[in-house]
N, C-alpha and C positions, 0 to 999 in steps of 0.2 A: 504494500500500500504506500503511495506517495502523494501528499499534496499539492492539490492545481491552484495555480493562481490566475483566477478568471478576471475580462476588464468588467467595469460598473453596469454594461449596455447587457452582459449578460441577467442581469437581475429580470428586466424584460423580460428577456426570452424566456425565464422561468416561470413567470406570471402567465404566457403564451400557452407554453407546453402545458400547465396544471388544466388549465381551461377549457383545451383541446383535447387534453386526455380524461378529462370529467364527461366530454360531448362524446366519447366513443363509448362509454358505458355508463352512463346518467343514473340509471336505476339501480343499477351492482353497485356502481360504488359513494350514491347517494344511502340506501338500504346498508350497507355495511358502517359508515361514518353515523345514521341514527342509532343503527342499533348499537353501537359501542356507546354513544350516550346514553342513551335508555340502559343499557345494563349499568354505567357509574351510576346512576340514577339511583338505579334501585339500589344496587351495593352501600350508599352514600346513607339510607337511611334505615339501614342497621344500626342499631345503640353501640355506643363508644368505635367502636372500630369502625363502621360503617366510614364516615368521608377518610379515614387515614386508607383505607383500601379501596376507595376509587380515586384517590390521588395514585397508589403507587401502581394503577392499570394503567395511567395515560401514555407511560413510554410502550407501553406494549400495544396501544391503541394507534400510537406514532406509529407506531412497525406496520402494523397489517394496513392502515393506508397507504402507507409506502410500498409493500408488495404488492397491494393491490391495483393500484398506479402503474406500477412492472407489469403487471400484468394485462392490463389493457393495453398497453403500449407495444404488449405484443400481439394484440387480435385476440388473446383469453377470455374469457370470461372470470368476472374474480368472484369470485362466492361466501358467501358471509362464513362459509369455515376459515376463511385467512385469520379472523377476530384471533382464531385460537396459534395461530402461526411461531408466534411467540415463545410457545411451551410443548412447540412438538419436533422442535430441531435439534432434538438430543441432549442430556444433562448438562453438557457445559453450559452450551447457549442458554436453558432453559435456568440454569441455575444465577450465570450472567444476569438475563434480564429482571430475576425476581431481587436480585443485589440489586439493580438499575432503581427499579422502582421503587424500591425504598427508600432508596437515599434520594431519591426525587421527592414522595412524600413527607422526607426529614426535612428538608429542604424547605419546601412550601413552608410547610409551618412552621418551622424557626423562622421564615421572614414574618408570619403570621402573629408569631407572639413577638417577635420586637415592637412591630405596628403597633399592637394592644400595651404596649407600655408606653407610648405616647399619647395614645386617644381612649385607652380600656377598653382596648379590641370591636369599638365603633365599627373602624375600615374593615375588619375582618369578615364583623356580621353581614356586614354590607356585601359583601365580596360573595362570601360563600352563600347569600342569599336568605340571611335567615332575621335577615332586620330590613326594612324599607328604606329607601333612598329620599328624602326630606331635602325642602330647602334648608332647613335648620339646620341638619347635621353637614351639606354639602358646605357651608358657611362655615361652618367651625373651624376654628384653627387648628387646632388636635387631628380635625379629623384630617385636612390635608395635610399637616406633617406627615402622618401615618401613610397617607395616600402616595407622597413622594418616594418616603422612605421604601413603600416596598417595590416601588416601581425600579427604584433605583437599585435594590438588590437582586429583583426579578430577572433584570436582563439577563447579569451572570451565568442565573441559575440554567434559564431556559438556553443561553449559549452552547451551554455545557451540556444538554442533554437534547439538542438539538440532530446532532450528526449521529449521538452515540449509540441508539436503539438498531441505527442502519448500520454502523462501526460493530457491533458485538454480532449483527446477524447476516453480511454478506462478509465481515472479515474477521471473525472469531476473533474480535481484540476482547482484554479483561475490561471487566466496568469502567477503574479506575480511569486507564489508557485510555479508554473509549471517552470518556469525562474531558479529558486533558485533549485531545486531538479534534475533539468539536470545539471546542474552546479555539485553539488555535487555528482552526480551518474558517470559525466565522469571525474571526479578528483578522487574518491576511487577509480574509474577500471581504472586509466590513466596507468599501465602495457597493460590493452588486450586492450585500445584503439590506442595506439601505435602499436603493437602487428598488432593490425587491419588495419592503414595508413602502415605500412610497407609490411604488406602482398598485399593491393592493389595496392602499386606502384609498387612491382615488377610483379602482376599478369598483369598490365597492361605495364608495359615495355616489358616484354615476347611475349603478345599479339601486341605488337606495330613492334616487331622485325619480329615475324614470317607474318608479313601482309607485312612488308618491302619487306621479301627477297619474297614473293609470288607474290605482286605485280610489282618487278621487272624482277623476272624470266618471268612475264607473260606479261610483258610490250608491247610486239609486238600485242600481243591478245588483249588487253582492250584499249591500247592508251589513251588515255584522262580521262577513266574511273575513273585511279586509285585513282583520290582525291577525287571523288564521292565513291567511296569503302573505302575510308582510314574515311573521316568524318560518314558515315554508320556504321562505326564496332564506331567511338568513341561513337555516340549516345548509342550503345549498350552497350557499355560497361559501360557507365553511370548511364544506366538506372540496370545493371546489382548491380552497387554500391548502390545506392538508394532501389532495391530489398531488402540488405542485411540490412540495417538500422533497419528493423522489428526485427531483431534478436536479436541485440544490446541492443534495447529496454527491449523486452521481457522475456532478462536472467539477466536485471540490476533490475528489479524491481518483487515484487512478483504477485502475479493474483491479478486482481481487485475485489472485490465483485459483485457478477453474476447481483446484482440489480444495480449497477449505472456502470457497463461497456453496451457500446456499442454491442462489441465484444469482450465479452470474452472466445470465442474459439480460439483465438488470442492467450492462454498461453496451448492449448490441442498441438501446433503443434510440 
């Protein structure tokens, strides 16, 4: 495995390729991105462990859309058994990603309770959904300390565990490594990974504008619909961003050796 250094104009074309490869299987791997929501979901609201175990799925949630991505890119069909992909590529891997996602889950929530020592975990509740969003509390000073501060530790976190779900499962690297080499891989290409957050927030702003005025010209027709169509297109478009992760991957680092990658047709696409 060696690292590429891509220009900024690739960040584009990632944005391109996610979008394009969402339009080749819309329903597979729309259907596989809910349903790994829906199962944190549920998992989430189990007593005490419940949200520490759908934080520590999400890297394994990364992976099967990232395979799954692979696999449309190759003409497959991808099938909501990828969800399980993660935990069936043999003890290393499997034991890898269960190390991944716990230190992911530690992770969150040590950002989690720092925040709560500035504001008593205001942003948290807010966050994990379990308090309402108020002018009152948006106002508060407490609360946006808390609001910066975990933004500003977030980046790291998710830097780090960015590359490394695809690093432990097409190149059998250990957690740690895999931790350290996404780090470094979206720090050299930090031009096209900016490149890339700026192209998605305005693909989705645009998307956001044009459902507006659609759903309000149509407002007499759908009535009540429209927040059920407005949260439908966000799933999609979600899922449409997590599509493109595969790519990111795929042109930051070189092929795997065809004997210890899973899928290394994964760099033919």
């Amino acid at each position: 495995m060696k690292l590429q250094i891509v220009p900024a104009r690739t960040g584009v074309q990632w944005v391109k390729l996610g979008v394009q490869t969402f339009w080749r299987q819309p329903l597979a791997l729309a259907a596989i991105f809910i349903l790994a929501i829906v199962g944190m979901s549920l998992i989430s609201i189990v007593p005490l462990i419940g949200p520490a175990l759908a934080l520590a799925l999400l890297p394994a949630t990364s992976l099967a859309m990232m395979v799954a991505a692979a696999e449309a890119t190759q003409g497959r069909f991808p099938t909501p058994a990828l969800l399980l992909v993660a935990f069936r590529t043999g003890r290393q891997r499997l034991n890898a990603m269960v190390t991944l996602g716990l230190l992911y889950a530690v992770g969150f929530l040590a950002i989690m309770g720092l925040s709560a020592l500035i504001d008593g975990g205001t942003f948290a509740e807010v966050y994990l959904g379990s308090e309402p969003m108020t002018r009152e509390i948006a106002e508060d000073p407490a609360f946006q300390s808390a609001m910066w501060l975990s933004m500003a530790l977030y980046i790291p976190l998710s830097l780090m565990f960015w590359h490394a779900p695809g690093l432990i499962h097409w190149h059998g690297i250990p957690p740690a490594k895999a931790l350290f080499f996404s780090l470094v891989a979206c720090m050299r290409n930090w031009r096209a990974y900016l490149v890339f957050c700026l192209a998605w927030m305005v693909f989705f702003m645009a998307c956001g504008i044009v459902l507006a005025l659609v759903t309000g010209i149509l407002a007499s027709l759908i009535g009540g619909m429209a927040a059920g169509i407005m949260a439908g297109a966000a799933m999609i478009l979600a899922a449409m961003f997590f599509t493109s992760v595969v790519f990111t991957f795929r042109d930051s680092f070189s092929a795997p050796d065809p004997s210890d990658a899973t899928d290394p047709e994964l760099h033919e696409a």
